[in-house]
N, C-alpha and C positions, 0 to 999 in steps of 0.2 A: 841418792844412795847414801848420804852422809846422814841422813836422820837414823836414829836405835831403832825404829820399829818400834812392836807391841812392849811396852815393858811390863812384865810381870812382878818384880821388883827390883829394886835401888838400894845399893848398900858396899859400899868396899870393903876390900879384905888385905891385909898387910900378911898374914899369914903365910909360912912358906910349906904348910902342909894343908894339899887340896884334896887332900882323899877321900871326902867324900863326896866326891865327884864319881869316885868308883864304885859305891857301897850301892850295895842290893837292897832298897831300903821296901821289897813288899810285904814284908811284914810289920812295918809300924802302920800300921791298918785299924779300921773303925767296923766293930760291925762283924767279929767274932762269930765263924758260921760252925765249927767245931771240926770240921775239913781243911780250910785254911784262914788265913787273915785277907781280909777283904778290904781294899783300900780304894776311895774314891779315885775319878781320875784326878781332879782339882788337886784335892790332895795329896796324892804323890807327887805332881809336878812341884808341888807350893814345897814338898818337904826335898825334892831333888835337886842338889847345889849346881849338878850341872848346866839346866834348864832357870837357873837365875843369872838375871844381868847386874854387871858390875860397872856402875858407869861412872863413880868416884873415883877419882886418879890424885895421884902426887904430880906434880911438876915433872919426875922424870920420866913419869910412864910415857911407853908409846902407844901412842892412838893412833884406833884407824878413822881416817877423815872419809875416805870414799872407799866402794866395791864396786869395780865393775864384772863380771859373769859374762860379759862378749857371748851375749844371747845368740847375736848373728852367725858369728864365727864357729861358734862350738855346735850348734843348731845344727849347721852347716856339715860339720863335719861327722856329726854324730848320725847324719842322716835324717831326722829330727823336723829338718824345717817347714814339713809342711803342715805338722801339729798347727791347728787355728789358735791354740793356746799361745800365748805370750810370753809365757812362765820357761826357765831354763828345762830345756827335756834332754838328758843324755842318756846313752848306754852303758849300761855296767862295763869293768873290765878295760876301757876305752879313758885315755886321759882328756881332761879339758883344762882348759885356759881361765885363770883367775888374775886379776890387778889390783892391788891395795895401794888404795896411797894413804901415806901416815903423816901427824903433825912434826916428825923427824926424822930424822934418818936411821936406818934400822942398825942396830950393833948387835951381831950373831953375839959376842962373848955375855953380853948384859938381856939379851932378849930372845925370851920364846914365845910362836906365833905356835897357834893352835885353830885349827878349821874344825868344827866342830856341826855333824848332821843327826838329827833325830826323828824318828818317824813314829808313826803310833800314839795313841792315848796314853802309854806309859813306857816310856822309853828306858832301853836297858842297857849299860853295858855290855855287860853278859849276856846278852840275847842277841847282841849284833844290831839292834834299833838304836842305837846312838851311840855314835863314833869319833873317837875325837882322834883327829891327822893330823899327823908330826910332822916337820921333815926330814928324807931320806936321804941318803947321796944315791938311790935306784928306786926304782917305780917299776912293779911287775905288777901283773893283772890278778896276783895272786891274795893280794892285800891293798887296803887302803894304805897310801901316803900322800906325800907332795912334795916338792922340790923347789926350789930356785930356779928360775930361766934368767934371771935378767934383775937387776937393782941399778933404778937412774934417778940417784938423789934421794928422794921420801917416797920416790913410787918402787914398786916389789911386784916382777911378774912371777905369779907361779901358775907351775903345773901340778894338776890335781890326778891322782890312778883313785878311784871308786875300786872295790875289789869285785872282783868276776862273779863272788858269789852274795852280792850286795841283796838286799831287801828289795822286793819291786813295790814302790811307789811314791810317795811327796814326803821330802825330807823340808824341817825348816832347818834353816843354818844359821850356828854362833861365829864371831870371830871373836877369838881369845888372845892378849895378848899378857906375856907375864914379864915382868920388870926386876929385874935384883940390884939392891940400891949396894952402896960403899961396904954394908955392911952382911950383906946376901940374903937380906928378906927380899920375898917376893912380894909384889905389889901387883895385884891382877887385874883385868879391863877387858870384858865380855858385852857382846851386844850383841841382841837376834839381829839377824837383816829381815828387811822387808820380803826379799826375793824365797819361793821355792826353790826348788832344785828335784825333778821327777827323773826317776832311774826306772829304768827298762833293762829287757833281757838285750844282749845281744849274739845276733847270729854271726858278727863279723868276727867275733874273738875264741880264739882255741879254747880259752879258761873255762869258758862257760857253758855250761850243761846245755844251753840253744845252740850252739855251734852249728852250723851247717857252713860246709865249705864250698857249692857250689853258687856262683854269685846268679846264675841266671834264678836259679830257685827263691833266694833269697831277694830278688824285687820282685817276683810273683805272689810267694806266699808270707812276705809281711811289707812290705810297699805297694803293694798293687791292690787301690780303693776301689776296684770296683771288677765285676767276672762273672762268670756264670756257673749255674746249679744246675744239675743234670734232675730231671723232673719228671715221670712219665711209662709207661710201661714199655715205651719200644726204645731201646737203648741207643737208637740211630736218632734218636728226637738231637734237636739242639738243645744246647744248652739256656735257661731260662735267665736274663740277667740282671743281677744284684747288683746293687751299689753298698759296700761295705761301709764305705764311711770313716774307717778309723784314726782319722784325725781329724777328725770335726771333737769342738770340745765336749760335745755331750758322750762321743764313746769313751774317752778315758775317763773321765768324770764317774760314769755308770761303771766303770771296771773296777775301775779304784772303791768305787761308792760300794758295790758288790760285795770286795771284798771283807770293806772294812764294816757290814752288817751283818755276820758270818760270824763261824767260829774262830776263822783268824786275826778278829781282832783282839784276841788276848793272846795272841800268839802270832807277833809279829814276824816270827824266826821263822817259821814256814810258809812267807811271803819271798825266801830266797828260796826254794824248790818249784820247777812246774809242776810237779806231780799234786798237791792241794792248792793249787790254781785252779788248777784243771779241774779238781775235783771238786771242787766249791763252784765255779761258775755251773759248772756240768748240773748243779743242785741247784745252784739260784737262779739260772734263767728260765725255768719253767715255775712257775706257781702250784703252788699249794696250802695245806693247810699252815706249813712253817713260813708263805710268804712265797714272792720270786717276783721275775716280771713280766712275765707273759701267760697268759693262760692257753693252753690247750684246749679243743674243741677239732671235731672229726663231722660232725651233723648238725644241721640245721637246728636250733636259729642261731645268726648270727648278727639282729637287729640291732643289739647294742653293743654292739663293736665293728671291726673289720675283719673282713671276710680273709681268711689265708690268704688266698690267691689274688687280692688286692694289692698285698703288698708288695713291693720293687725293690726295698733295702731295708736295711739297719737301724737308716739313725732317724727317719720318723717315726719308729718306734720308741727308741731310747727317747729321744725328746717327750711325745707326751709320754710316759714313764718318768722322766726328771721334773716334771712339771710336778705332781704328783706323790714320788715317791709309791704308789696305787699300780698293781699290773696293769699290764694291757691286754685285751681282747681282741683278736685271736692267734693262735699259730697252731700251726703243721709240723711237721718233719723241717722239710728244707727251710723255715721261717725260725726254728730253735740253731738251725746248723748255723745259719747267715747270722745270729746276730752273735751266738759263739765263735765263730770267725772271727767276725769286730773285734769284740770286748780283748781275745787272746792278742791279733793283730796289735791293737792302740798300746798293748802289755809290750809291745818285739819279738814274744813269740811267734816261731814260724809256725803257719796255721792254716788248713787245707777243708773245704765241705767236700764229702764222699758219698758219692752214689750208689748204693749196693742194690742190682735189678735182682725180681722174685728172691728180694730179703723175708727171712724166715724170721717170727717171733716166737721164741719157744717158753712157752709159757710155765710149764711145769719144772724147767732144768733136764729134760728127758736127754737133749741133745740131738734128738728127732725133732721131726715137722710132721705132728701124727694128725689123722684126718681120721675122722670115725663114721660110721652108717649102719644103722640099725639093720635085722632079718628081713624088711619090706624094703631095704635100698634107697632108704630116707637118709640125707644128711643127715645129722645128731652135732650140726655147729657149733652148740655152744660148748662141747668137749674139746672142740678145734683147736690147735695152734694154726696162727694165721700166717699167709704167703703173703708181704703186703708187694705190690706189683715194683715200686720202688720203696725206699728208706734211704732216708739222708744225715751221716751224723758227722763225725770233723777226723781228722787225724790232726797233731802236732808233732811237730820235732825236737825232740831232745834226749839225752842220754839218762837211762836207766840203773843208776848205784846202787837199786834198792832189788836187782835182780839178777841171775847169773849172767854170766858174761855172754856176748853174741843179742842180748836184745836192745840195746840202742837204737835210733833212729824213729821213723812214724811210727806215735802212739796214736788207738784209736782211744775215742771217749765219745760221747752220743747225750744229748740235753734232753730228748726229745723222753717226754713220760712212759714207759713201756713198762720196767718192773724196777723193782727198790735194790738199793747196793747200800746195805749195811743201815737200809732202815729207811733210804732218804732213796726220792728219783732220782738218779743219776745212773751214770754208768761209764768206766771206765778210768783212767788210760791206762789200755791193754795195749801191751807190744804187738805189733803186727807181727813179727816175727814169731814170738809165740804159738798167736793163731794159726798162723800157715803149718807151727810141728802140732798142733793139737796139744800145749803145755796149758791146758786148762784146769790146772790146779794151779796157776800163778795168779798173782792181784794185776790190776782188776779187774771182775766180772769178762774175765778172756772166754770163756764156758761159752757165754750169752752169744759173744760177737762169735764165736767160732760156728755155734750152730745157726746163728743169720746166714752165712758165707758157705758153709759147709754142711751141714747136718741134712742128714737121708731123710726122704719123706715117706711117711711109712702110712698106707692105707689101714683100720681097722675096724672089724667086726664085734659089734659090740650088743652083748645081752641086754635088752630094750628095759628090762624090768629094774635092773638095779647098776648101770651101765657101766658094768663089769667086761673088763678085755676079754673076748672071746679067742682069737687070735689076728694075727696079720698077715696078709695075703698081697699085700703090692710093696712093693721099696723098689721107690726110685731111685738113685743114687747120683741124678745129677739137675735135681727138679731148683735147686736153688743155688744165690751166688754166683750173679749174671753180669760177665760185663762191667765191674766194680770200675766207677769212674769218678775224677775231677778234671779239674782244668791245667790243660800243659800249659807250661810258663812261655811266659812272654808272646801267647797269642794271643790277638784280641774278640779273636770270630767264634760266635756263637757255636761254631762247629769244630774249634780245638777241642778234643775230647782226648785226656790219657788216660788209658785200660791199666789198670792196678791189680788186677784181677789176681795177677801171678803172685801177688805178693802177699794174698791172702790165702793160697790155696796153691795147692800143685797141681797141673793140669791133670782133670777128670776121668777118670780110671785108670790112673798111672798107679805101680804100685805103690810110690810113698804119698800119693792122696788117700787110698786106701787104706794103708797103713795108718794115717793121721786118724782117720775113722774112727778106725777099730781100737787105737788107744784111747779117743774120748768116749767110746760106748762106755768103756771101763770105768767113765764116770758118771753115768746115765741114772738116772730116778727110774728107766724102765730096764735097767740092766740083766736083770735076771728072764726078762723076753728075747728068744732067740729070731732076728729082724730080717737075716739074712738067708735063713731055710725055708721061704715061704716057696708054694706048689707055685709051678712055671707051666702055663695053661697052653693052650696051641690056639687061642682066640686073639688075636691083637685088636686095638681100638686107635684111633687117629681123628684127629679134627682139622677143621680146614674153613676159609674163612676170608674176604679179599682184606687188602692191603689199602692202609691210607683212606678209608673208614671218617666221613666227616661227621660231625656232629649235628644228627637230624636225619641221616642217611637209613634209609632200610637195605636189611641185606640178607642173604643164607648163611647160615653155619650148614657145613657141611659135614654128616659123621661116616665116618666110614669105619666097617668091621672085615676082618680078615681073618678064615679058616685056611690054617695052614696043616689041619690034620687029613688022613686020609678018611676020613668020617664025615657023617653031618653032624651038624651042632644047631640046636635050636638055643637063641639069646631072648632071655627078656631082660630088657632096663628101660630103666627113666631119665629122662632127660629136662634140666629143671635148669630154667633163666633166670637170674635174678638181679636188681639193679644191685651195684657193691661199690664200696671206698677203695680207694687204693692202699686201705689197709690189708684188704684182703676179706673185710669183714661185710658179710651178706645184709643184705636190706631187703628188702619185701621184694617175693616171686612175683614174676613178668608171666609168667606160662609152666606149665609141668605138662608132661605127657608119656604113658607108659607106651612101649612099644615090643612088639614082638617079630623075631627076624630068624629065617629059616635059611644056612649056609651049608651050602653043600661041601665036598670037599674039595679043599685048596681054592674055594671061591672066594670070592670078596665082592660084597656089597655095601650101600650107602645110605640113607634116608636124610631130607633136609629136615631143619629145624627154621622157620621164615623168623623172624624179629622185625615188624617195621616201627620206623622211627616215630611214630605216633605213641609207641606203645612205653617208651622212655622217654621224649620230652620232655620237659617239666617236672621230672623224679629226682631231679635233685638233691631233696632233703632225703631220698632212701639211696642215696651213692653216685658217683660221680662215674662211673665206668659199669661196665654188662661180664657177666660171670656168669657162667656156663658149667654145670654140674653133669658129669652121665658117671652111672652108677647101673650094673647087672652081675647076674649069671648063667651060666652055662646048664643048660638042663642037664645033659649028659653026664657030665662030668664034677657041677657044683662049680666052675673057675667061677673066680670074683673078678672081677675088675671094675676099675674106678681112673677118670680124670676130669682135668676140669681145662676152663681158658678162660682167657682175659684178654677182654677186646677197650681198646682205649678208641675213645673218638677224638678226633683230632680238632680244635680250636683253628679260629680264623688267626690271624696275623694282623697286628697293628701296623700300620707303616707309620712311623713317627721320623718326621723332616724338622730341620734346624734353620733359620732364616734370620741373621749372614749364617753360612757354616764355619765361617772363622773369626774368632771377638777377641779383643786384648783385655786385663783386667780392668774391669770397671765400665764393659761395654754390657747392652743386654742382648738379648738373642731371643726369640719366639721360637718355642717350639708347638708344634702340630701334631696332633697323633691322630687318625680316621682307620677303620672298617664299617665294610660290609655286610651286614643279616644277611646272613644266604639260608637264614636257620628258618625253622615250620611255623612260629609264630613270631611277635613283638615281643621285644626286651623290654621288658619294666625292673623301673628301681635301678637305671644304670652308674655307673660309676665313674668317672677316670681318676687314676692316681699318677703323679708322677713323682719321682726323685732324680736329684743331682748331689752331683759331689763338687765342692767346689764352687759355690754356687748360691745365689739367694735369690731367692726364697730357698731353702733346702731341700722342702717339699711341698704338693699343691695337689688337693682334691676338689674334681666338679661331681656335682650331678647332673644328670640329663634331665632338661627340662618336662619331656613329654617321651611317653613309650617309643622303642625304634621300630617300625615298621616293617616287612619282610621288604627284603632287596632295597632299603633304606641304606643310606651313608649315614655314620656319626662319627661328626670330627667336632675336636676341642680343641683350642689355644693356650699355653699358657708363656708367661715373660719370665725371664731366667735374669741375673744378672753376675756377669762373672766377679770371682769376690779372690781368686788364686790363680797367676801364671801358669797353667798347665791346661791341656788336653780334659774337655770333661765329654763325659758319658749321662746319659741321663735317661730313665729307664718309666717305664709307660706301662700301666695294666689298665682292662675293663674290666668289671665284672657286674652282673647284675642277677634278678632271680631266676631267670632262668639258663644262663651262663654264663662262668667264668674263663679263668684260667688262659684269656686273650693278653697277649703282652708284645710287645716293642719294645727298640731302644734308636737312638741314635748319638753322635760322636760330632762335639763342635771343636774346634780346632782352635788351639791359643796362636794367636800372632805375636811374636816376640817385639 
């Protein structure tokens, strides 16, 4: 710790004025753009006094001989230690431990010590990127200082306060010391250290805008590496399980790396806000044409990459991504949520992936979920906004200064590519609180998530020739916004599931849900259509359907119709199968069939609709789930009516076993993962993925050597070696072409 480090240059200074150490020097710049003066980074560092070293001394200067940073100790206390990084990692807000030892003994009246941190390609005073700390006779979380603990001889403990509202990410640090001789020049002696020093948010401190005060939340949603994502269209599924990762070095690496390729890095100052955090990752982890790291894909093929539902975590991802710098191929909803989770996590943001069941995409801004059908009772989908059966996107915690008062707490924000905010894919953080009063005229894009969670689905009749609204004739009012879930703290079972629902919305035809409505209609693209006064028929429609449904299984849909008027009613409609994403979005017709049905009054009758499981196997590349369309009218009377369903077939279960179940650091452990084809043909092209946390190899993919057979076992091995004292999780998927989305995990056990 006694060598200077990088030296950029060499040169003393007897000078007792350092000022310009404080000078704004970006405009002695090269390169004149007629907007501003443009300055290399080289060269501003070269031309900034503060970022030069002074290693020329007089005899009486005081020198620092050694730094020690007490990695272990402050690590430790800062929560920190199980960063695989090496490097000091503390939390804003939060003091740590520093020791100097000097070639003398330090004299307060003749000697000033200066700790000096800078971050960024061009570090500013005035912008809060480069700091130089005094010392105080007090340390509050309000501002940088430092302090004296202790002086024994030539060694000097201090105590350092980071300020609550510090920069998040890698400072290098000076130590400064300045001398004043007999005759009160100062004689100066600066030296980088070798060591970083990485600042994070923290949740433990009142100062700071991440505050959360309740401690069980707070090792859930920014210490707990690994949990589950709710997946699926029946919201009683379990939860599917991630390994977050975010202290393995490639998630901070990637966060940081993130940020600093972005618009923030000329703008290091809005690296102390979550709010363009959030708003930057939310853009950068999906790709596009501006770059990112993941690419999106919803439909086959997926040959030159991995399949969504292959993946298990985070940081197999990130890794080949760091490898590269190059996206990666592929991701989903919940695979954009999981790795935004990380990147904020690895940051000390608290950070949650949310499940919203039959999430609405509202395409237009209508603030409806409108569905449209031609005169002949034909879909017309591609006018559609989609139901997708689930959506996955994040909430974080922290306080809102840039909004009226009362919305603090979980912001939503969502990575996942749906529609543009302010030009770029992203979206959000939108106060949840907002969303639940309908304040969807607040930033950001609160409109969006309010009509995922909330927004009326509206059936309409549309002129075939120029697909002009005709009018609306059905409004549901409670067709979306199911179930809104993540994971309760501090359980570990696939089947902790907390309902957040309430926090989105007030319960369902109460008057201030309705209320909430009726004020965001007022900001609707189809506002001036009255959604609410549609004709109220005496025909009702219902569908029905078994339960727990496997994959490969034939079954009935059952429709049933109900005359509640004292008349007959003749119904014609059609009834139309299609394979479909769980976006919501249709893929190629299974069956269509028109039908005619004669109801007496106050009767009710039924007709099946059969589906066998031949007739969607291996349709994978037109959707992963079956969607059901019925659509008619009323002879008598003209009623319209329209709905639809969404049947999910259910995935086999990996059983994945650990052998020992309990290893101390540096022991290995075999894990094992097998199922059963219970399914109508042979898997080809299978897969197994696994991840650990904790652990090395980090990750591991086989392939199956030959097709799995019907009522075939396929089981895989692979060797783990634990690399961190703790509890690891290690999580398991198959997938192959004709089925995915099988997964496992299991839990080996540290022995102390």
């Amino acid at each position: 710790m006694g060598s200077a480090g990088s030296i950029e240059r060499d040169f003393s200074s007897t000078s007792s004025d350092d000022s310009a150490t404080n000078r704004d020097i970006s405009g002695l710049g090269e390169g004149l753009e007629g907007r501003r003066n443009a300055t290399s980074d080289k060269r501003f560092r070269s031309l900034n006094r503060a970022l030069t070293v002074f290693l020329s001394y007089k005899a009486t200067q005081l020198r620092p001989l050694n730094v020690d940073f007490h990695k272990h100790e402050n690590r430790m206390a800062h929560r920190t230690d199980d960063y695989e990084s090496e490097e000091l990692i503390i939390r804003r807000g939060q003091e740590f431990q520093v020791t100097v030892t000097f070639d003398r003994v330090y004299g307060p009246e003749s000697d000033q010590i200066i700790l000096q941190f800078a971050t960024g390609k061009k570090p500013r005073e005035s912008k809060g990127s480069l700091v130089r700390v005094t010392l105080r006779d007090v340390l509050t979380p309000n501002q940088w200082g430092m302090k004296i603990k202790k002086v024994s001889d030539k060694t000097m403990h201090l105590t350092v306060m980071p300020s609550a509202n510090a920069i998040i990410g890698r400072y290098e640090v000076f130590l400064e010391t300045k001398t004043a001789d007999s005759e009160g020049k100062l004689s100066v002696f600066r030296r980088k250290e070798d060591e970083t020093v990485c600042i994070l948010f923290n949740a433990w401190c009142q100062d700071d805008v991440a505050y959360m005060d309740n401690e069980e939340e707070r090792l859930e949603y920014v210490l707990a590496d690994h949990g589950h994502i709710w997946v699926g269209s029946q919201w009683n599924n379990w939860g599917i399980p991630w390994m977050f990762g975010q202290f393995e070095d490639v998630s901070l690496n990637c966060s940081l790396w993130l940020l600093d390729h972005s618009g923030l890095a000329e703008y290091q100052e809005a690296k102390s806000s979550p709010i363009p955090i959030v708003r930057t990752l939310s853009a950068k982890v999906n790709f596009d044409n501006n770059g990112g790291l993941l690419l999106g894909r919803w439909s086959e093929p997926y040959k030159d990459g991995t399949k969504p539902t292959g993946w298990t975590g985070s940081v197999n991802i990130l890794e080949e991504f760091w490898k590269t710098k190059n996206h990666v191929k592929y991701g989903q909803c919940w695979v954009f949520s999981g790795l935004v989770t990380t990147l904020l996590r690895a940051l000390g943001l608290p950070t949650r992936s949310v499940t919203n069941y039959h999430s609405a995409h509202d395409h237009d801004r209508s603030l409806t979920i409108d569905t449209h059908f031609d005169e002949n009772n034909d879909p017309i989908t591609q006018l559609d906004d989609s139901v997708w059966n689930y959506h996955v996107w994040n909430e974080s915690w922290f306080k809102r200064p840039d909004l009226p008062a009362g919305h603090d707490g979980w912001q939503a924000h969502d990575a996942t590519p749906q529609e543009t905010s302010e030009g770029v894919y992203r979206c959000g953080p939108a106060s949840v609180k907002a969303i639940k009063n309908a304040e969807v005229y607040l930033p950001y894009d609160t409109g969006f998530i309010f009509a995922e969670v909330n927004g009326d689905k509206v059936q309409w009749v549309v002129d075939s020739s120029d697909n002009s609204l005709l009018k609306a004739f059905v409004t549901d009012k409670s067709a979306v916004g199911k179930k809104i879930s993540t994971k309760l703290p501090n359980q570990n079972s696939a089947q902790s599931r907390l309902d957040v629902t309430n926090d989105y919305k007030y319960p369902e035809g109460t008057p201030e849900e309705r209320r909430a409505v009726e004020m965001a209609h007022n900001f609707s693209s189809r506002e001036r259509f009255n959604i609410y006064e549609v004709e109220k028929g005496d025909v009702a429609i219902s569908l029905d359907w078994p339960n727990d449904l496997k994959f490969g299984d034939s079954f009935d849909f059952k429709v049933v119709m109900t005359n509640s008027s004292n008349y007959k009613r003749t119904l014609n409609f059609k009834i139309t199968s299609t394979m479909a994403f769980y976006t919501g979005v249709a893929g190629k017709i299974l069956k269509a069939k028109e039908h005619t049905l004669d109801l007496a009054a106050k009767e009710e009758k039924s007709t099946i609709l059969r589906i066998e499981g031949s007739e969607y196997f291996g349709r994978m590349v037109d959707g992963d789930i079956l969607k059901l369309y019925i659509k008619g009218t009323v002879e008598e009377t003209q009623q319209n009516y329209a709905t639809d369903a969404v049947v999910e077939l259910l995935r086999p279960t990996l059983e994945v076993e650990a052998s020992p179940e309990k290893v101390r650091k540096g022991e290995m452990v075999t894990v094992t993962a097998s199922f059963k084809n219970e399914t109508l043909a042979s898997l080809t092209n299978g897969q197994f993925h696994f991840e650990a946390v904790g652990m090395l190899p980090k990750s591991a993919a086989f392939n199956t050597r030959k097709p799995i057979a019907v009522n075939e076992e396929a089981r895989i091995s692979a060797t783990f070696t634990s690399n961190r004292g703790k509890d690891h999780t290690i999580a398991v998927s198959f997938v192959s072409d004709e089925l995915n989305g099988v997964r496992g995990e299991c839990t080996v056990l540290n022995v102390n």
